[in-house]
C-alpha positions as CSV (number, residue, x, y, z in Angstrom):
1,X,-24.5,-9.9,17.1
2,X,-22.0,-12.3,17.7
3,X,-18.4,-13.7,16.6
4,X,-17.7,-17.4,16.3
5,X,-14.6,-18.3,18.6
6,X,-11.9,-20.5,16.4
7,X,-9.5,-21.1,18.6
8,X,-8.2,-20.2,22.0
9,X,-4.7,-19.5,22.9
10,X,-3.0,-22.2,25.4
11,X,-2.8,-20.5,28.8
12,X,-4.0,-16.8,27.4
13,X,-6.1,-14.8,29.7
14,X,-9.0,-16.4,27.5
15,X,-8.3,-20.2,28.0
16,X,-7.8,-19.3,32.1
17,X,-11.4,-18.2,32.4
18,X,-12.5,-21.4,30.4
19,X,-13.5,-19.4,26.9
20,X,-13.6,-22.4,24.5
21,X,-13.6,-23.0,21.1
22,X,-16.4,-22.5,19.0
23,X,-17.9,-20.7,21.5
24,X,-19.4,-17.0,20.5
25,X,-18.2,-13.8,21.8
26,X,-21.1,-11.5,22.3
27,X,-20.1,-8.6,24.2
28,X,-17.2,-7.3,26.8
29,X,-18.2,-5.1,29.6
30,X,-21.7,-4.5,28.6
31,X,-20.7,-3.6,24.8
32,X,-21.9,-5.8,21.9
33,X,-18.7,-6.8,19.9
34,X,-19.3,-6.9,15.8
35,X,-16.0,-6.5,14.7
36,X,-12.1,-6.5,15.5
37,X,-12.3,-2.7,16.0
38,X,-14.9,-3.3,19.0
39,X,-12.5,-6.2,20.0
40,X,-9.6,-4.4,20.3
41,X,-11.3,-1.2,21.9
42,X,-13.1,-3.2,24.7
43,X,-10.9,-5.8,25.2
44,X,-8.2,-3.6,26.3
45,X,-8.6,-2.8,29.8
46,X,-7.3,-5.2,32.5
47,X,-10.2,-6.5,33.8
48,X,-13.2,-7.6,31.8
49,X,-16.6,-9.0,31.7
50,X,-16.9,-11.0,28.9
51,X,-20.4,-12.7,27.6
52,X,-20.3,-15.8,25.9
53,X,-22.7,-18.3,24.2
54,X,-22.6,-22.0,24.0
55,X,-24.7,-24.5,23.3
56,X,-25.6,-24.7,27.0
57,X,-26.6,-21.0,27.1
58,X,-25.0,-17.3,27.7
59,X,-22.7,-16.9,30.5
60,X,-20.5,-14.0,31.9
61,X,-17.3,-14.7,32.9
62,X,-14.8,-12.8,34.2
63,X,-11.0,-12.3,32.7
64,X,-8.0,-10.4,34.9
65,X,-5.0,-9.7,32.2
66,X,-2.4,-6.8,31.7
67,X,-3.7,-3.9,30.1
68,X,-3.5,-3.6,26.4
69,X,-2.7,-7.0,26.0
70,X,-4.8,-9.9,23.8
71,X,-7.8,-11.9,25.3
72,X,-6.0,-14.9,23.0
73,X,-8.9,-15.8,21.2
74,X,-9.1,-16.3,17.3
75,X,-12.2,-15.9,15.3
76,X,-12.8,-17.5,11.7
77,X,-12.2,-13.9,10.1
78,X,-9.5,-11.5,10.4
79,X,-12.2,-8.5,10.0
80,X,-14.9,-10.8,12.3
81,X,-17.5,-9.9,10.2
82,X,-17.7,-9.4,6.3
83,X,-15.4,-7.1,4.8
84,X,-16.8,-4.1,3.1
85,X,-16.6,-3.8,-0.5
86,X,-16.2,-0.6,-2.7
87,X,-19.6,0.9,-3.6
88,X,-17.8,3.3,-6.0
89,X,-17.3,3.3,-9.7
90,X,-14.5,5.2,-10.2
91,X,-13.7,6.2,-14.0
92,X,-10.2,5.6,-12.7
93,X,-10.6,2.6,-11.1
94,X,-7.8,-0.1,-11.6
95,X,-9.6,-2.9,-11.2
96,X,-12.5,-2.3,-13.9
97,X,-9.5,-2.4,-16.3
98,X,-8.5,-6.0,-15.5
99,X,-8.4,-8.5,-18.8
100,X,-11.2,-11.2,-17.7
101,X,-10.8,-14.6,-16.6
102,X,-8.2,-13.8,-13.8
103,X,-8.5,-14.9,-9.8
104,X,-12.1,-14.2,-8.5
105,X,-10.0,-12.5,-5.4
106,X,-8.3,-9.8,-7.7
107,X,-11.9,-8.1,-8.9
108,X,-13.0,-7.3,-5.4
109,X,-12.8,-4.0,-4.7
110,X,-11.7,-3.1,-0.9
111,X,-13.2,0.0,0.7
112,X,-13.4,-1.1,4.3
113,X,-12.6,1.9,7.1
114,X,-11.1,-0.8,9.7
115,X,-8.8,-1.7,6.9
116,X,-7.3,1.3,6.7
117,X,-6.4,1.7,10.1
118,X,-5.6,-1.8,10.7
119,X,-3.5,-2.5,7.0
120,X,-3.0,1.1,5.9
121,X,-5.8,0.6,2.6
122,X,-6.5,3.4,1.6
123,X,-10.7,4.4,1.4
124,X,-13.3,7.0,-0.4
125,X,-15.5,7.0,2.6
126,X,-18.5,6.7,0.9
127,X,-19.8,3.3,2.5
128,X,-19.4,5.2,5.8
129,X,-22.3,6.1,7.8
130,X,-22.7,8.6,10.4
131,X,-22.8,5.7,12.9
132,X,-19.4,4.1,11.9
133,X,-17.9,7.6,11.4
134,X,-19.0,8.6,15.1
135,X,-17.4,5.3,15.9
136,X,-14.4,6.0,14.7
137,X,-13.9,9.5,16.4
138,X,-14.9,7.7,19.6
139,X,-12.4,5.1,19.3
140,X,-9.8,7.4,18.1
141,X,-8.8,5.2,15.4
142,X,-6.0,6.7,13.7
143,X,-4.1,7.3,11.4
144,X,-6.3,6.9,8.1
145,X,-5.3,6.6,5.0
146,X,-8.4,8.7,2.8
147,X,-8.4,8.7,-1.4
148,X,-9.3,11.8,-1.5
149,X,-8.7,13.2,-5.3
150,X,-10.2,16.0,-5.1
151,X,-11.9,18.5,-2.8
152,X,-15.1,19.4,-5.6
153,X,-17.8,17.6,-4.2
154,X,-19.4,17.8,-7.4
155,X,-16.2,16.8,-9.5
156,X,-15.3,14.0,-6.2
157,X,-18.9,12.1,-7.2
158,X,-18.3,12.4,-10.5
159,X,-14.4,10.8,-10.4
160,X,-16.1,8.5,-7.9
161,X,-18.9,7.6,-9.7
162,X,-20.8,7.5,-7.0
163,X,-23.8,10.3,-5.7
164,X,-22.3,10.3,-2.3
165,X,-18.8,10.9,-3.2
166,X,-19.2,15.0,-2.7
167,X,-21.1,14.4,0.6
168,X,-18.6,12.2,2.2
169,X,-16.3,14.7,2.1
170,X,-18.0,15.6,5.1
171,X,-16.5,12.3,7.0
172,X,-13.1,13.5,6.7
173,X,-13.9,17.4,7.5
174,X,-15.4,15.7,10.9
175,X,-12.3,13.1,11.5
176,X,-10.0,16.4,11.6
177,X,-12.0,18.6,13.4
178,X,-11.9,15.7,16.4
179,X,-8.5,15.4,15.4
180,X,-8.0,11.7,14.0
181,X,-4.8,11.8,11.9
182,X,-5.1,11.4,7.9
183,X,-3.1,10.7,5.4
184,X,-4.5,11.5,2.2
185,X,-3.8,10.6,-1.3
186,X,-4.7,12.5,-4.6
187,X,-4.4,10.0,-8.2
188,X,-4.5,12.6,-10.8
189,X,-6.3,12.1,-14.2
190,X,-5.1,14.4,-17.1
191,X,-8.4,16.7,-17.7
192,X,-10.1,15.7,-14.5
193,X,-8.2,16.8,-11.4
194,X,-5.4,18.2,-12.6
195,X,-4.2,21.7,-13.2
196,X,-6.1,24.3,-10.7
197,X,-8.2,21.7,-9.1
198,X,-5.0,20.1,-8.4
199,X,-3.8,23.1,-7.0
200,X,-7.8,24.2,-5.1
201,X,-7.4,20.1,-3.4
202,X,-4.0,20.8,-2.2
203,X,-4.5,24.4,-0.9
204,X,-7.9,22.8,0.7
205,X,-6.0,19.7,2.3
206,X,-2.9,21.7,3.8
207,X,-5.3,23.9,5.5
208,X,-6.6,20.9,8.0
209,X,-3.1,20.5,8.8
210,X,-2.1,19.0,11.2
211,X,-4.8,16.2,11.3
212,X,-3.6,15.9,8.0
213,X,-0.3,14.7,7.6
214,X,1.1,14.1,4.0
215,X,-0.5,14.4,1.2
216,X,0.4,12.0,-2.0
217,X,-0.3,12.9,-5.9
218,X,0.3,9.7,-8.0
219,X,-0.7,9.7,-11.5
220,X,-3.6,7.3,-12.6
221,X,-2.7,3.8,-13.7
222,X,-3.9,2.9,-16.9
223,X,-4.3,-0.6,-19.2
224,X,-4.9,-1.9,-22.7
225,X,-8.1,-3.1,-21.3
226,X,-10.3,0.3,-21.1
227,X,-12.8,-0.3,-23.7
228,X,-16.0,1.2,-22.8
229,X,-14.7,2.8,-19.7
230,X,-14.5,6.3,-19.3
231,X,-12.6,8.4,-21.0
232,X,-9.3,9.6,-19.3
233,X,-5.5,10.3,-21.3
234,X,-2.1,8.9,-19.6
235,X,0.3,11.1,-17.3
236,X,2.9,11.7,-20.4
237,X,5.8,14.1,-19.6
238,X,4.1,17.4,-20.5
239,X,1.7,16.1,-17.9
240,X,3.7,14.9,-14.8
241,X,6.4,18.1,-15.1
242,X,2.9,19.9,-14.5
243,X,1.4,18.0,-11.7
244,X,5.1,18.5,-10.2
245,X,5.4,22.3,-10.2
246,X,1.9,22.3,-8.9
247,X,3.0,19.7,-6.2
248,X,6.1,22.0,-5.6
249,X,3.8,25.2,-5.6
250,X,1.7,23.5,-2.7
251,X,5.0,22.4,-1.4
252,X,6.3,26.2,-0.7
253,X,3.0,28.0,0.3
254,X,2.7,25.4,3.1
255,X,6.4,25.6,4.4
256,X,5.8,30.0,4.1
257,X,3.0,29.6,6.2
258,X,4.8,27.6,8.7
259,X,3.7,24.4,7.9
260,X,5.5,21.0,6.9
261,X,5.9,20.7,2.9
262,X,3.3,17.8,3.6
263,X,2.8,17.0,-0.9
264,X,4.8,14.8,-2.2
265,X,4.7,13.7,-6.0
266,X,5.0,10.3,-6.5
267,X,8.4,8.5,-7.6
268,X,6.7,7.9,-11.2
269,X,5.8,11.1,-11.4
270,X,9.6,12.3,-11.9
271,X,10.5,9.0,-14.1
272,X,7.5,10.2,-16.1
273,X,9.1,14.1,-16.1
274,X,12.5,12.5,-16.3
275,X,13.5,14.6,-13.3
276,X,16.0,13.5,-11.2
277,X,14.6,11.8,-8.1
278,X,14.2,14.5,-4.7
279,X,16.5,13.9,-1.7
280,X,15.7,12.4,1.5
281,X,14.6,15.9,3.1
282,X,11.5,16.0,0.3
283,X,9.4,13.0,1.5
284,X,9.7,14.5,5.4
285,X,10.4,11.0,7.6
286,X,8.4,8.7,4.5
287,X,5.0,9.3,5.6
288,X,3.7,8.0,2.7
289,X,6.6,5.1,1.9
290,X,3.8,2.3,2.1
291,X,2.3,3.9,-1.1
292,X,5.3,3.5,-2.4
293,X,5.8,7.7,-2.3
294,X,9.9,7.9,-1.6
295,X,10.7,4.5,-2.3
296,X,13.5,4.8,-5.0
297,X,14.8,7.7,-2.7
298,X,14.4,5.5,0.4
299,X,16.2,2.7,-1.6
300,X,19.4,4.8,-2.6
301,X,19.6,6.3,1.0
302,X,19.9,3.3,2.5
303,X,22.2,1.7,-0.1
304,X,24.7,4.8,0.2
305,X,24.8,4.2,4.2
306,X,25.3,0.4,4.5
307,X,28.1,1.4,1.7
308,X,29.9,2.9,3.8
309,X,30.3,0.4,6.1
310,X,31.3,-2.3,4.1
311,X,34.7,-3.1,2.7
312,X,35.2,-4.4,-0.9
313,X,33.6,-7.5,-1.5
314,X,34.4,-10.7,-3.9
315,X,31.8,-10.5,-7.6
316,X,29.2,-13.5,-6.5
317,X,27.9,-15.1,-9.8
318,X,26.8,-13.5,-13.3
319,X,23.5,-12.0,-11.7
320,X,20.6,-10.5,-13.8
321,X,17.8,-7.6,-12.2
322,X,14.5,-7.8,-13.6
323,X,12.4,-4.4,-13.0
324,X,9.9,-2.7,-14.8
325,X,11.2,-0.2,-16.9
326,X,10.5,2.7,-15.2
327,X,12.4,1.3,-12.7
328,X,15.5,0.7,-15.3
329,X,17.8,3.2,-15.3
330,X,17.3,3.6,-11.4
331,X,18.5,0.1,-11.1
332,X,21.8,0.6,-13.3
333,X,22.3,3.7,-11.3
334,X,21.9,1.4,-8.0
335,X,24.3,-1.5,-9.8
336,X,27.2,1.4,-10.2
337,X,26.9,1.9,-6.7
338,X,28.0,-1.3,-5.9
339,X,30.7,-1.2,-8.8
340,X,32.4,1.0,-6.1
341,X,32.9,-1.6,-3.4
342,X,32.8,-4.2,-6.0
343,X,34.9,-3.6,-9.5
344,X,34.3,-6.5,-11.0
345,X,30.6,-7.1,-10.2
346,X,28.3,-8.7,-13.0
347,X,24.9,-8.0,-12.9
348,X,22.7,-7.3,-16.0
349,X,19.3,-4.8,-15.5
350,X,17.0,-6.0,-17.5
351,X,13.4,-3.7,-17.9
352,X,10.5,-5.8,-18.6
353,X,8.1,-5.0,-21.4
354,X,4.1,-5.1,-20.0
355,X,2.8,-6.4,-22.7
356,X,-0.1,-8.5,-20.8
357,X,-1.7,-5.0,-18.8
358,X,-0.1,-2.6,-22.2
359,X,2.4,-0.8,-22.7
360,X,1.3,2.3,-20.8
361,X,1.9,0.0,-17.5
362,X,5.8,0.0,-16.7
363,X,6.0,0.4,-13.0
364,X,7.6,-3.3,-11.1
365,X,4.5,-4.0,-9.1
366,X,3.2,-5.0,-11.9
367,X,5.5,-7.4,-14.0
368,X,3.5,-10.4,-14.6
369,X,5.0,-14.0,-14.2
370,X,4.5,-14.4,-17.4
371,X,5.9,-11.2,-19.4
372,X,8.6,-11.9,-16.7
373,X,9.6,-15.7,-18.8
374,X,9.0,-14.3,-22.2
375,X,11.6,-11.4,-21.8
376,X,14.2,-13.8,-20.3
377,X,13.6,-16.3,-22.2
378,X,16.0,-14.5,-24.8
379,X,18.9,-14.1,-22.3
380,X,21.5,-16.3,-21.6
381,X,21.5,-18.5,-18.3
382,X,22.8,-17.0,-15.2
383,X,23.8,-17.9,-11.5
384,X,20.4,-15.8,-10.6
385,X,17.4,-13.4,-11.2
386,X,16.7,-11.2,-8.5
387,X,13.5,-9.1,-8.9
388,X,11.6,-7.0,-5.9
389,X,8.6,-8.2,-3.7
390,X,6.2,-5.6,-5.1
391,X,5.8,-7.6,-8.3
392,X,4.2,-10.8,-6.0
393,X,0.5,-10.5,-4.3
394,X,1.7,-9.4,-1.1
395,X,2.1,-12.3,1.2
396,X,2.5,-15.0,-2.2
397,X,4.6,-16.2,-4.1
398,X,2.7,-15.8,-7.2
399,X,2.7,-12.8,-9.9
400,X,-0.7,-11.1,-10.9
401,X,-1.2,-13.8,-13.5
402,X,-1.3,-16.6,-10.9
403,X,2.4,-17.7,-12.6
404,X,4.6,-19.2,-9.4
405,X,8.3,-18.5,-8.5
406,X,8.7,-22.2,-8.7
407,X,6.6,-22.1,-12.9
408,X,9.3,-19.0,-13.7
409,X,12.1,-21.2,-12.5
410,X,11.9,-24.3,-14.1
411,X,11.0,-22.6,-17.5
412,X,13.7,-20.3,-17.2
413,X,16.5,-22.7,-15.9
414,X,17.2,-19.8,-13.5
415,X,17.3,-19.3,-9.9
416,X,14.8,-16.4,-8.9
417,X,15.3,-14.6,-5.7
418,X,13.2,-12.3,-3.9
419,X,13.9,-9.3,-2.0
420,X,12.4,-6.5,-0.1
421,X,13.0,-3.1,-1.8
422,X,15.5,-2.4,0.8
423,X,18.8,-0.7,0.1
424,X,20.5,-3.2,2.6
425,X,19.1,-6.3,1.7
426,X,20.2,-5.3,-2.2
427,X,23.4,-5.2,-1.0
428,X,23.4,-8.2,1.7
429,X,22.6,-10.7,-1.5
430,X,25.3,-9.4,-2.9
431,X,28.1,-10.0,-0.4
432,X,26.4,-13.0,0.4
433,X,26.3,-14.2,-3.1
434,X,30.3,-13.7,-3.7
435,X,31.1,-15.5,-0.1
436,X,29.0,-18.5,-1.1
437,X,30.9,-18.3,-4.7
């Protein structure tokens, strides 16, 4: 095998031993290179033996560097190769319950291991085989981010619709015994893995402590679109107070036998129960933060601090915050906070109706461009719209129904700004906004 060379850094250890563009990599130090796992692994020591292949022929040249640092060559793929799509059918599965006609991109289905080591996606582990497992114990690639769900093989291929989803199981058992790091996440499905399977999974999960590090429970994700899918009933209240105790119940038993709390319920979970969100203590350093686990908690934390350090501040312009409304009430909880340090601050939180995925989706990642227009639309023009990066495709500037910043502007008349959900940045538009007023 081989990867195709793109482009070599300017004066990188690469360019100084005369690697080229469009040039292929083959191997480093004997090792055939396939992917940007076996890049990074063999390209790390300090001195090298790398084997290229031009259209003159294969050569060997050699490359002194630092240790640990790049080689400085770019290849036409992130992954270097393919990347690895989802051989699962999962009755939960958020894509299958996509309305048609949407970006070719947002109906592929990732379940790629290097992914979830190198971007923190989380996999099922079924498109693993024992090859690429034993390469990842050998390369000690960790931390992993594992959907597990559930612990019953026979329920696991079931909820995965896929024969292999009971027998992977045995993937993960090996990454902790060589003592790779996990993190593992649970989505719960009323009448599926709930209740004492809930309760078997987490007892089952704690126990590989401490090559498993946090375990998250976040309840399934369901849209208008599920017609002919498999059955499965929303996370109500009845439901997520439930999967809480349970959570909690894991929760205790761990911390009696002397190990970290390690569950955490998700922050929809409580808005669901209509609990009051758990302090900064519950979600143990964040662990699970990039699954969005702790974020509201994280959010108010950091608000209360930079608070403190900030004198009153001049009201910037009428503002509006757009949410989705689970998120609602949190926000106007958030906007009194600032009322403290700023009396006569105007902003309006406005929740946004889902109506394109249904109304059983009300969670801000996934307020469409579009529902976004039609629900302003009926308020009057202010300075600004602010609304959270978790409702763009991560890295865009587009919603999940390919509508623009710049479309929601013009039709709007407003001004939409974007920020990270970060309890200082909330406030730093703020301040920022009354100084430029």
């Amino acid at each position: 095998m081989s990867a195709l060379i793109k482009a070599v850094e300017k004066r990188s250890p690469a360019d100084k031993a005369g690697i080229k563009a469009g040039e292929k990599l083959i191997s480093i130090n004997g090792s055939p290179i396939r992917d940007v796992l076996d890049y990074d692994f063999y390209s790390y020591d300090s001195r090298l033996t790398v084997e290229i292949q031009s259209s003159a022929g294969v050569r060997k040249v050699k490359v002194s560097k630092p240790e640990g640092s790049d080689l400085g060559m770019e290849f036409e793929t992130y992954l270097m190769d393919a990347q690895k799509g989802c051989s699962n059918k999962c009755v939960f599965c958020f894509i299958d319950q996509l309305p048609r006609g949407m970006r070719k991109t947002l109906y592929f289905k990732d379940d790629d291991a290097r992914l979830s080591f190198l971007l923190g996606n989380y996999i099922t582990l079924t498109n693993l085989s024992d090859e690429d497992a034993q390469r990842i114990i050998k390369m000690r690639i960790s931390p992993l981010n594992v959907s597990v769900h559930t612990t019953d093989p026979e329920l696991r291929t079931l909820m995965l619709g896929n024969k292999k989803g009971g027998e992977s199981l045995k993937h993960l058992y090996a990454f902790c015994k060589a003592g790779l790091k996990v993190k593992a996440q649970i989505v719960v499905c009323p009448g599926l893995n709930d209740g004492e399977q809930l309760h078997k999974t987490l007892t089952d999960l704690s126990a590989l402590y401490p090559s498993i590090e946090s375990i998250a429970v976040v309840p399934v994700g369901l849209t208008r679109y599920r017609e002919g899918l498999y059955p499965i009933e929303p996370v109500d209240k009845t439901a997520a107070n439930g999967i809480i105790d349970i959570v909690d119940r894991a929760r205790a038993s761990n911390m009696k036998a002397g190990r970290p709390a390690m569950c955490c319920a998700a922050d929809e979970l409580y808005l669901k129960a209509e609990r009051e969100l758990p302090g900064v203590d519950y979600y143990e350093g964040f662990s699970q933060l990039e699954n969005g686990v702790g974020l509201m908690t994280s959010f108010a934390d950091e608000l209360d601090l930079c608070l403190k350090m900030e004198d009153e501040f001049a009201p910037p312009e009428p503002w509006y915050i757009c949410c989705g409304l689970s998120a609602d009430s949190f926000m106007n909880k958030m906007v009194e906070k600032l009322r403290t340090k700023c009396p006569k601050l105007d902003c309006k939180v406005v929740g946004i109706p889902n109506e394109f995925f249904g109304g059983m989706v009300d969670v801000s990642g996934l307020v469409t461009g579009g529902d976004l227009i039609k629900r302003m639309q009926s308020e009057e023009k202010r300075e600004r719209i602010l609304i959270p990066d978790v409702m763009l495709r991560h890295g865009e500037t587009v919603f999940l129904d390919d509508v623009s910043i710049q479309d929601a502007e013009e039709k709007l008349g407003m001004k939409i700004e974007v920020l990270k959900v970060d309890g200082g940045e909330f406030i730093d538009a703020f301040i920022a906004g009354g100084q430029n007023g």
